[in-house]
Each structure stands twice: as structure tokens, then as C-alpha cells.
N, C-alpha and C positions, 0 to 999 in steps of 0.2 A: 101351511104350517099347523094349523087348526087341526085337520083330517091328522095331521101326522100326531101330535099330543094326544087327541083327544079322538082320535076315529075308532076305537080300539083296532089297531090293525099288528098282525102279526108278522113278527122279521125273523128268520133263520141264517143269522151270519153263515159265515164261511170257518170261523176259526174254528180250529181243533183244542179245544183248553190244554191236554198234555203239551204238544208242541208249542200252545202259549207260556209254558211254565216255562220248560226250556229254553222257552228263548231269553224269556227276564233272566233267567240265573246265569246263561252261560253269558250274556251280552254284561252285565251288571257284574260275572266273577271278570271277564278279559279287560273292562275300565279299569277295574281296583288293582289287577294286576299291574296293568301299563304303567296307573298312576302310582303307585308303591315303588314300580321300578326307575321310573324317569322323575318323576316330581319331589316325592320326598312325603316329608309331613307340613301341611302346609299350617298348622296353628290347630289351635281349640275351636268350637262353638261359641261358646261365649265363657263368658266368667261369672259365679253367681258367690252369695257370702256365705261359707258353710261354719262361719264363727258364730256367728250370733244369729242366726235364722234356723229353721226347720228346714233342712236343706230338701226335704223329702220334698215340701210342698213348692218352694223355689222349683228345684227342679219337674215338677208335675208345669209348674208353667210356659217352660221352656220349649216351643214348640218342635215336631221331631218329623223324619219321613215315616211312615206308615206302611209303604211298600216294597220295603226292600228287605227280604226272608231275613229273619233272627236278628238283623240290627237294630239296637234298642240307645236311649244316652243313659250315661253315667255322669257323675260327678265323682272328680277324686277330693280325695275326704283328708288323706295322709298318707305317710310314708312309713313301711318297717325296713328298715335298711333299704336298698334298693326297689323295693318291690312296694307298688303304688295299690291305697287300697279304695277302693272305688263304692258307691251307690247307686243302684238302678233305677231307673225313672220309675214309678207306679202309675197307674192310669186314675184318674178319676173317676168315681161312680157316676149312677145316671143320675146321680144330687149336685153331681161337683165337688162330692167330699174327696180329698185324698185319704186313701185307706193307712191305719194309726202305725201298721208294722212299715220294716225298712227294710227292704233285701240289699248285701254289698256282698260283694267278690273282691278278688284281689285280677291285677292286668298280670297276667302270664311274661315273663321274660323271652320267653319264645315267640308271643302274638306283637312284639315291637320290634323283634331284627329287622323286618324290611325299614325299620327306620335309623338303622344302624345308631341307636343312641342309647342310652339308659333314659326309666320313667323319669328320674329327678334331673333329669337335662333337658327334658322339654316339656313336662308339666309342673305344677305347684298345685296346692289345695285350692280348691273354688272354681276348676277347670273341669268346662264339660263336654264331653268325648261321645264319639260313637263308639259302640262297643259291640263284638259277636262274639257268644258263649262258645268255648271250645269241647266239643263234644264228649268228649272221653275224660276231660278232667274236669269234676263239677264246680261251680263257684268261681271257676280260671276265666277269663274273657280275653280278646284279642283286640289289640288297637284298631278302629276304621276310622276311614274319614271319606266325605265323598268327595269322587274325580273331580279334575278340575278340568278332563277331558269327556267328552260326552260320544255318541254312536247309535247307531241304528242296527234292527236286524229282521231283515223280511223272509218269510217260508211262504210257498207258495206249489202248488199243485200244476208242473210246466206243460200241462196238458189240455188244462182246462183257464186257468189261471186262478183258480180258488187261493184268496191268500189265508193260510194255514196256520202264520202267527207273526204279528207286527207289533215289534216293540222299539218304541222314538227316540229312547231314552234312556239316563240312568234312572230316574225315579219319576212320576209323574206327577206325585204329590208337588217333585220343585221345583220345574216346568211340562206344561201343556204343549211346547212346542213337538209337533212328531217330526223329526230328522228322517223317520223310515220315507213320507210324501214330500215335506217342506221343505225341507234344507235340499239348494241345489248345491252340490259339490261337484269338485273334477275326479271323474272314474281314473284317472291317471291310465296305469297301464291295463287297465280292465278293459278297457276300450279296443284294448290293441285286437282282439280275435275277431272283431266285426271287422276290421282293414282287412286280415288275411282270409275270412269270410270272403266280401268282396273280389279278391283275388281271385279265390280258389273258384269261385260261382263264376268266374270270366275267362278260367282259362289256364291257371294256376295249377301247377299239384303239389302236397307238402313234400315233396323230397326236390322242389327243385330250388336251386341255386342263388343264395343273396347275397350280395357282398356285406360283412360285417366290418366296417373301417370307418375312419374319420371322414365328414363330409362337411362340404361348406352350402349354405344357401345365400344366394344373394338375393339381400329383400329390395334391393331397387338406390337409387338415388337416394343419397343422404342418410341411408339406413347402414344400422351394421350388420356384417356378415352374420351369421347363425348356424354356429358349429356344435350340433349337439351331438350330446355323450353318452354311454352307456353307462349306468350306474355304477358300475367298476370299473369304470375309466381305459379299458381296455378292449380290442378288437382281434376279430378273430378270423378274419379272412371269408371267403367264400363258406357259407352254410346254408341250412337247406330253411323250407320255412318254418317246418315242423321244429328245430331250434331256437328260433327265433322268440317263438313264440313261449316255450319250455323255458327259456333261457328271458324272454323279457330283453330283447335286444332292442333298443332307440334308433341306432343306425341303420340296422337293417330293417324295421318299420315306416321310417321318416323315406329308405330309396324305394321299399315298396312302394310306399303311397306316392310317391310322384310316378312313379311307372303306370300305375293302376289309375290316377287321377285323384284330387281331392274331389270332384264333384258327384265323380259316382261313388265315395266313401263319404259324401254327404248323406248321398240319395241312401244309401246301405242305412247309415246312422239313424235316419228316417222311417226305414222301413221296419226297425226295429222298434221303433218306438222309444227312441231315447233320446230322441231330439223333434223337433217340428224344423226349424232354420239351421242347420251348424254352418258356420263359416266354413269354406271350400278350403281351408290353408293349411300348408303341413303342420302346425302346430297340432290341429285338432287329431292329428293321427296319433299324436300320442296321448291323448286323453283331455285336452286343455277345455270342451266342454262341459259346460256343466249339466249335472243332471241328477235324479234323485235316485234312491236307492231301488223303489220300489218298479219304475222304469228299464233300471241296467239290471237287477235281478229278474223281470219280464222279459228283457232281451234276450239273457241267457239260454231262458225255459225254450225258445224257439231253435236253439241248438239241439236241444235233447228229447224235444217232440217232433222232429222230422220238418223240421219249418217252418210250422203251421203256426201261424198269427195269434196270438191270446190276448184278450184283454182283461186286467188284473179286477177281481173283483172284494169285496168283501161281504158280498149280499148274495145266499143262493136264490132265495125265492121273497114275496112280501105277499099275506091273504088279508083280506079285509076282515072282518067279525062275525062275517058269514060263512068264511072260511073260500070264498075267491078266491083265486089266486088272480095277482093284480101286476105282478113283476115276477119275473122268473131268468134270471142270468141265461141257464141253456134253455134258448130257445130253438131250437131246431124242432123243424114240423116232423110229428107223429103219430097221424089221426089213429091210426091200427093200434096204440101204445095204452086208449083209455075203451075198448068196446065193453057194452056191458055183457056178454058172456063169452066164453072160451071153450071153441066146437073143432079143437086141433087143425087149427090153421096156421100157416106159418109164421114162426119169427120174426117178428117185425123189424126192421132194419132200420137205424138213425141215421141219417146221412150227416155226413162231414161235413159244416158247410166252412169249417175255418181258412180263410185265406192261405196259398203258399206264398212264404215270403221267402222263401230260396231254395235251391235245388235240395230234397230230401238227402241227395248222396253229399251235398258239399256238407249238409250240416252235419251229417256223421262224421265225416273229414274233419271238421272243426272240432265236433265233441271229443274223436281219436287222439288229437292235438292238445284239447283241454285235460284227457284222461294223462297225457304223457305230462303235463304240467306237474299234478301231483306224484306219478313215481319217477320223474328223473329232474326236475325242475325247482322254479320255485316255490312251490306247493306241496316240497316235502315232508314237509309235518302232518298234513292230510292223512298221509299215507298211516299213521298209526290208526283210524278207524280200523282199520282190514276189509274193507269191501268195497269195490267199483264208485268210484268217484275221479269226477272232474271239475277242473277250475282255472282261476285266474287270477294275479294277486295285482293290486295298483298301488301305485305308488307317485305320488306327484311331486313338481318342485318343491324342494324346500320339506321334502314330507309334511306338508300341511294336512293330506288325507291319504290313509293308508283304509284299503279293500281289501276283502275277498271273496267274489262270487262263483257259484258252482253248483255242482249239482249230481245226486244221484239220477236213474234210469226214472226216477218218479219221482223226487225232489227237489225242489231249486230253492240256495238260497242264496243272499245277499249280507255281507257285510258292511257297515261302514266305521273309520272312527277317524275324532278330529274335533279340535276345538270349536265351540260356537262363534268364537271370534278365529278366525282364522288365522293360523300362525304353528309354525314350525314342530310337529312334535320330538325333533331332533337331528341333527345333521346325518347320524346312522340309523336313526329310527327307518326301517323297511316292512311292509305288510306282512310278507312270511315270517316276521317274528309276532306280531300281535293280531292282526286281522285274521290269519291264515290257522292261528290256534282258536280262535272263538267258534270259526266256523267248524275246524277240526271237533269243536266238545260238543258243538248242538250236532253237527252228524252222528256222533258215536254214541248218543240218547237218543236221539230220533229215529237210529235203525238197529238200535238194540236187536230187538225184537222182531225186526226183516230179514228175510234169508239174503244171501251175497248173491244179488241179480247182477248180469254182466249186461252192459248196453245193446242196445238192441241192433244189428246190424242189416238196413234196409238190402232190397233186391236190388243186386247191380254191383255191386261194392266188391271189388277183388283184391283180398288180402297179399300180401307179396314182402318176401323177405327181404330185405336192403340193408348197405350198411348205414350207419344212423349219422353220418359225419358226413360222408360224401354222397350221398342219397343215389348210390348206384344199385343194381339188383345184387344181393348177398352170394358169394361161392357158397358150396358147400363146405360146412366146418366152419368157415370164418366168423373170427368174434366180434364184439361189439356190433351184432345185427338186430334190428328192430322189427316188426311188422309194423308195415305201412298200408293204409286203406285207399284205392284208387278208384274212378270210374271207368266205367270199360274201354280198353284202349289206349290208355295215358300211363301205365305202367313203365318201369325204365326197363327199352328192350338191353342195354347195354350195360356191362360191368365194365368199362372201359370213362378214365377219370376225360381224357381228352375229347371221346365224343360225346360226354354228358356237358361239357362244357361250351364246346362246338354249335351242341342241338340246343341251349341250352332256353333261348325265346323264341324258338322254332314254334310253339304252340299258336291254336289262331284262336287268339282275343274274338271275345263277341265286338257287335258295334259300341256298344255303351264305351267299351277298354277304348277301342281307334279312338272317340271322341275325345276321351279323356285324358290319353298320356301325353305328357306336353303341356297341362294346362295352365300349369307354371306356380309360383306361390301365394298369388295375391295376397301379399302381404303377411306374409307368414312372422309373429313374432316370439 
């Protein structure tokens, strides 16, 4: 601890400052938004006496957030007919004097409809408010108040795993706690494309066949049945996986996973790095472990890097005072990389040494999957960025936490949002209306400025037209057809509804699948 205070030693983080801005402001606008739209106004700050006091200096003591862009407190002071007239906090010099002038505004009628009230029906004089100047009208301010919902939001480089900008929080000034590391929450259905991972890495291919319908699980003696639902309470008969997943299907998840096994959708969940133990039970197949942001945003990144293992850092390099280098994230050997002169020899070459953590072609299969999430799915709002992106939106019981993770060809990021006490953000509350826009606005500033790169599509990979319902090979002319990404081989030779039905687990499972299907629910709750 000593060396670290006091060794003069030198840290070059990971983050990128621009992508840190973005993330506070677009994670800090989609709270206030959720909150304005589901909560309401929850009250003042406090109350101070602007009759017989210096209300300037009252207010100078009122303590405020510091880090949150243009929100400053006010005090309202009175009323001109409807319209509330307000005072701005002043700062204090480096004496502690409050300075002698008073800056006031008036609240904008327009900066309080999200509270569908008038000023004088939920303030009086001596109430002090958070307040954002409205840009184009000088002197006008806008009501704020902070969330009473909080969230997380990780960027991250899915290559290397440099994380790029992590923000815990609405404001840090008024918790420490980071939600992006700390808070284990349930990825809900973010979880789901590691199950169909699994799958597809065993033997799977997305156009083939799952039943979408009501199912029962019996958890054993004395327990009750467990018939779980699809969010829209409806089923859709036989669809492919690539559906499923677009679509965010429960049923058809919960028959995968016992097909596939929970234990090799453990071991999967593991290998991602989003779990160390997940219980083996169907529950967990649809998200019911817990886990952190910066973990399932890690996961991700191994879809869109070809499979290859990363581990999340925030530290490139550390040199001591002599300029040592004493810690260095990539470390991969590269004697040829530092010679002291250069007499045109060749290129030095870095070797890879990142682990594969699944077949390079499944994970394209997956990304293909996640890419279809935002143009036909529930990740349609995405689609306003205009450039190659994929994702995943969760949603848990009770919407307690709504996600949305994803990623460009060189970006990955992570959503979360959700109470610190855990509880319900709303019976309709769903990710693709709140999580799925946050992550929508940090994309569309973070790649302003990047050209529309399409994913990268590994060797081996054979594209093939189908129709996107019944996952048979496409006639020519026929509408509603998709491209589909395969491994060599596993293509549908057949446009025929009966023999895709027929063939339909004709596929041959690795050993890990034989061991696994059957393995029943231990306890699934």
C-alpha cells in the first residue's frame, strides 16, 4: 500500500475520457427519463425560510450533487400567476463568503409536464428543487429531481477487454456504490444467447426447429408444477432458434435447455465468465442467476471477437519512477518488438495467446442472431443508430431489472437499470422500452464518427437464403426470406415443411449433449 501512495509509480488506465462522458450523460438522461415517466415527482429537497432569512446564503448551505452536467438547486422564492420564480444556489468562495449578488429564473411550464401538474400544486415558497437551464430560453429552468431508480453502464474494447467507460451510477457524489462490478443482479433474458450458444456449439443450427407452446415442469414431490410463460402470454407453435432468440421466447428456451442439458449450460455460463457455480436448473436458463454488469457485458464481447476469452481490465500498463514497466495487461511475448536498431527484417508477429471459448463459426452464428435481435426483434430501437449492431434485451420477473447488452464489430456494451432495493419497475415495464434506448444513445455518440463497419464473417461460414418462419432453404422470389449463417454442411438441403420436420434432431450432438439431455430439473424453481 505504501509503494502504491507513495512509490511514485505510474498507472495508464484504460478509459477513453469522450466515451466516459457519454456514458454518464446518456446513462444519467435514460434514469431521469424512466423516472419522470413511471415515478412521478417524488417531493422537494428540503425546505428552507426565504421570509426572513438570506435565502442566498440558506441556500449556499444546502448541500447539492456536483456531478451531474447543468443541474444546479434552486429555491422558489414565489409565484406570478402560475409560473414559479425561483433562486440559484451560489457557490462559496475559497473564504466561505457567499457572494452579495442573487441570480433567479423563472421554472418553465414546459420543464414540469412530465409531472403533469402545475408549479403551485406541488411547490410553495421555501422549497428547494433541482433545476436544468433550458438552453435556448435564457433565465427559463426545467424541474429535476434525482431517480429513485439507479443503473449501470460498461464499454468495453471485446477484443482485448480494455474497459473504455464505466459508470455505477446516477451520481457518485450520492453513492460510492459501482452497480457496473458490485451489484449482482439477474441478466433475465440477456442470458438467453449463451443457452443457444451452447446449442449451436453442440450441434444446433439457427433455423432449426423449437416448439413454442405451453409447458409444464415437474419439480418432484410436494412441489408445484412450473409452467412458464412467454411475456405475451402467447405461443407460437414450432420456430426456428434464430426466433426465439429475436423474439425472446421462454418456452422455447426453458425446451431447449432441457434438450441441451442444464449442466452443459452451466459449464457454457462458466466459460463465459458470468458465473463460477450456476445451479444446473431450468430456471437458470432464463436468466435467474445473478451476475454483474461488467461480467455479462464481458460475455458478450466473446461473441463478437471470434470466441476468444478476455479478461476485463481497467489498467493498461503500471511503471515504477524509473519508468519500468512493472504490470502490463497484454502481455503476450515479443522479444523482436523492442531491438535496438532496425536493419529491415521482418514484421514481428504477436501471437494470440487468448483462449477459445467456443467454435469461432458458432459465435458468428450467435452474433448473426444478436444482429437479427435489433432489425426484426426486441432491440428495435437500436436500429435508429443506422450502423451494424447487435444485442440482447433482459427482462426479469416482476421486471425488477431490465438490460441491454451488445455490441458493435469493435464495441461492447452493457446495460443495466433497477432499483437498489429490488422491486418491481412495473408490471409493463420491458428493456426495449428503457434499457434498449440508453444503450441506443451511447451507440449513436460513440460511433458518430466511425464508418458503418459490417461484422466480420469468419472462414467456413456459408451464408444461405431461407425462409425465416419455417427455417427451410428460400425458392426463388419467395418473400419473407432471411439470410442464415451455417457451418459447412448443416445447411437445409430441403425446401420441404415435412422433411425438415422428419430430419429434424437427426443432427449428431457432441458427447458433452449425450450426457446432458435427460438430466432432468434439479429442482428447478
Amino acid at each position: 500500500e505504501k509503494t502504491l501512495y507513495e512509490g511514485g509509480l505510474s498507472v495508464r488506465t484504460t478509459l477513453d475520457p469522450k466515451l466516459q462522458q457519454i456514458a454518464r450523460q446518456t446513462l444519467a438522461d435514460g434514469l431521469v427519463r424512466f423516472d419522470e415517466a413511471r415515478d412521478g415527482f417524488h417531493g422537494v429537497v428540503q425546505k428552507i425560510d426565504v421570509q426572513t432569512l438570506d435565502w442566498g446564503v440558506a441556500l449556499a448551505d444546502v448541500p447539492a450533487v456536483t456531478d451531474v452536467k447543468n443541474w444546479q438547486l434552486a429555491v422558489v422564492l414565489g409565484f406570478n400567476g402560475d409560473i414559479a420564480q425561483i433562486g440559484l444556489q451560489a457557490k462559496r468562495d475559497s473564504g466561505g463568503r457567499v457572494p452579495s449578488t442573487r441570480e433567479t429564473g423563472t421554472l418553465s411550464p414546459d420543464g414540469l409536464k412530465w409531472t403533469k401538474k402545475t408549479a403551485k400544486q406541488i411547490l410553495s415558497p421555501g422549497d428547494v428543487i433541482y433545476v436544468e437551464p433550458i438552453s435556448d430560453k435564457p433565465q427559463q429552468y426545467r424541474l429535476r429531481q434525482i431517480p429513485a431508480v439507479s443503473g449501470a453502464l460498461v464499454a468495453m474494447d471485446p477484443h482485448t477487454g480494455r474497459v473504455l467507460a464505466m459508470v455505477g451510477g446516477f451520481s457518485f457524489d450520492l453513492s460510492k456504490f459501482n452497480r457496473a462490478t458490485q451489484a449482482q443482479r439477474q441478466p433475465g433474458s440477456a442470458f438467453k444467447p449463451f443457452v443457444y450458444a451452447a446449442a449451436i456449439d453442440n450441434g444446433y443450427t439457427p433455423s432449426d426447429l423449437v416448439l413454442d407452446a405451453p409447458i409444464e415442469i415437474d419439480l418432484g414431490p410436494g412441489q408445484a408444477i412450473w409452467k412458464p410463460e412467454n411475456f405475451d402470454k402467447q405461443s407460437h407453435g414450432f420456430r426456428t432458434l434464430r426466433y426465439g432468440i429475436e423474439h425472446s421466447k421462454n418456452q422455447m428456451t426453458v425446451r431447449l435447455a432441457q434438450d441441451v442439458g442444464m449442466p452443459l449450460i452451466a459449464d457454457y455460463g462458466k466459460r463465459f465468465g458470468l458465473y463460477n457455480n450456476l445451479l444446473p436448473v431450468l430456471a437458470m436458463s432464463l436468466g435467474a442467476g445473478e451476475s454483474t454488469v461488467l461480467k455479462v457485458t464481458s460475455g458478450y464481447s466473446m461473441f463478437v471477437n471470434g470466441g476468444k476469452k478476455i479478461s476485463p481490465t481497467l489498467i493498461d500498463r503500471i511503471q515504477d519512477r524509473w519508468g519500468k514497466t512493472i504490470f502490463r495487461h497484454d502481455d503476450r511475448p515479443c522479444p523482436e518488438c523492442s531491438l535496438a536498431a532496425w536493419s529491415d527484417q521482418t514484421e514481428p508477429k504477436i501471437p494470440d495467446t487468448r483462449e477459445q471459448v467456443i467454435d469461432p463459426l458458432t459465435a458468428y452464428q450467435v452474433t448473426s442472431i444478436l444482429e437479427g435481435v435489433v432489425v426484426r426483434g426486441t432491440g428495435g430501437s437500436v436500429a435508429a443508430v443506422g450502423k451494424p449492431l447487435a444485442g440482447k434485451t433482459g427482462t426479469t420477473n416482476d421486471a425488477k431489472d431490465l438490460w441491454f447488452v451488445g455490441f458493435s464489430p469493435d464495441l461492447a456494451v452493457g446495460v443495466y437499470m433497477g432499483y437498489d432495493k429490488p422491486k418491481s419497475l412495473g408490471s409493463q415495464a420491458q428493456a426495449s422500452q428503457f434499457a434498449a434506448p440508453i444503450f441506443r444513445d451511447f451507440m449513436k455518440l460513440a460511433l458518430a464518427d466511425k464508418p458503418a463497419t459490417p461484422f466480420r464473417v469468419p472462414a467456413g461460414i456459408k451464408l444461405v437464403s431461407i425462409n425465416g418462419e419455417t427455417g427451410l432453404r428460400a425458392q426463388p422470389g419467395e418473400k419473407g426470406t432471411i439470410i442464415e449463417a451455417y457451418k459447412p454442411g448443416t445447411e437445409p438441403a430441403s425446401s420441404d415443411v415435412g422433411d425438415m420436420l422428419s430430419t429434424q434432431s437427426l443432427f449428431t450432438p457432441s458427447p458433452d449433449v449425450e450426457r446432458a439431455v435427460g438430466a432432468g430439473t434439479g429442482g428447478v424453481y
